[in-house]
N, C-alpha and C positions, 0 to 999 in steps of 0.2 A: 278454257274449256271449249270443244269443239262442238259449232251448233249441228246438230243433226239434221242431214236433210230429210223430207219427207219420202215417205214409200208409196207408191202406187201400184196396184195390182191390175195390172190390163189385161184382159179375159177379152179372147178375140179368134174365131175359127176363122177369118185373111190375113195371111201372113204381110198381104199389102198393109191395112189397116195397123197393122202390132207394131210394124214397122215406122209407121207416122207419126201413134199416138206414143209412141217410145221415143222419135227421135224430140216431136215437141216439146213433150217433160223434161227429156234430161238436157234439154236445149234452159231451163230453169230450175236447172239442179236440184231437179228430184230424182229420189232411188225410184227406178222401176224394176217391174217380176210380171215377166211375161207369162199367160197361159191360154194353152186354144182353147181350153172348153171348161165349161163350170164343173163337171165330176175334179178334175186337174185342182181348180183354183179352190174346191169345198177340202182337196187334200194336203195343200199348202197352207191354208187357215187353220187347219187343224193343228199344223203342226206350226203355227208362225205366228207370233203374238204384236209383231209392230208393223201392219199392214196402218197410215193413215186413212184410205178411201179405196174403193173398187171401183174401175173403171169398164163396163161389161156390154158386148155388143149385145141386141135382143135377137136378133136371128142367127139360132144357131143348130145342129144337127144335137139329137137324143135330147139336150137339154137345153132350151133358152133363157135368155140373160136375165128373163123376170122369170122363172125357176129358180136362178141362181140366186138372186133380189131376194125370194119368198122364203128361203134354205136359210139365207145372211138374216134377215131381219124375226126370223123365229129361233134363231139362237139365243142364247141368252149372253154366251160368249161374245157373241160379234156382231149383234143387235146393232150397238155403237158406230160401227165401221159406216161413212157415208158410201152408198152406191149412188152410183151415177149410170144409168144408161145408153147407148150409144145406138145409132139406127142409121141405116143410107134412109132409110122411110120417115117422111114427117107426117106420119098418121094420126092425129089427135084422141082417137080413144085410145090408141096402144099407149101415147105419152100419158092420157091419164088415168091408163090401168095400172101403170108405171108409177105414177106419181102418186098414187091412192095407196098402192101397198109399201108404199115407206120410199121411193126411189126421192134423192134429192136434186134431181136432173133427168133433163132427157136433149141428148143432143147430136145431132146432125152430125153423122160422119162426112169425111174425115174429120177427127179432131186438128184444134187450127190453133195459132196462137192467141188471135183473139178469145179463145175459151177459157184459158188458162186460169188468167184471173179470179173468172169465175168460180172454177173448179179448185184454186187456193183458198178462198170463201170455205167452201164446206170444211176443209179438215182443221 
């Protein structure tokens, strides 16, 4: 039986960042599913039931990553799903307005390999 890899959904408006945080995942044979913006990635979950974790920058145009965090974690569908947020900003109240409304991370772009770990923890 073939082990499934994991899926991550990287929600990302720089195509620099989607590009980073996607080569380092699948550098550790995870599925990734890129999207620039949380309306995009709220219309892929609807329709996509094996998403492991959300990987989601917070600064982003019409709708930010804790938007999209507040959207996930009032589901009842997709409650479950770990988010993780991502920021070039290490602002301490953003991380814990972040971490107060359900985020299971808050971390320092670019994503690196040292995170990864981490970020296998959650799912």
């Amino acid at each position: 039986m073939a082990i499934v890899p994991p899926h991550v959904l990287v929600v990302d408006d720089s195509f620099f960042d989607r590009l980073v945080a996607s080569r380092v995942l699948k550098s550790f044979d995870i599925r990734v599913t890129i999207m620039e913006g949380p309306e995009q990635a709220l219309e892929f979950l609807d329709a996509e039931h094996d998403v492991n974790l959300i990987l989601t920058d917070y600064c982003m145009p019409d709708m930010t990553g804790y938007d999209l965090l507040k959207e996930v974690k009032e589901s009842p569908r997709l409650n479950h799903i770990p988010v993780l947020i991502m920021s070039s900003d290490d602002i301490s109240e953003r991380k814990e307005k972040c971490l107060d409304a359900g985020a299971h991370d808050y971390i320092v772009k670019p994503l690196n390999v040292v995170d990864v770990p981490r970020l296998l923890s959650y799912m």
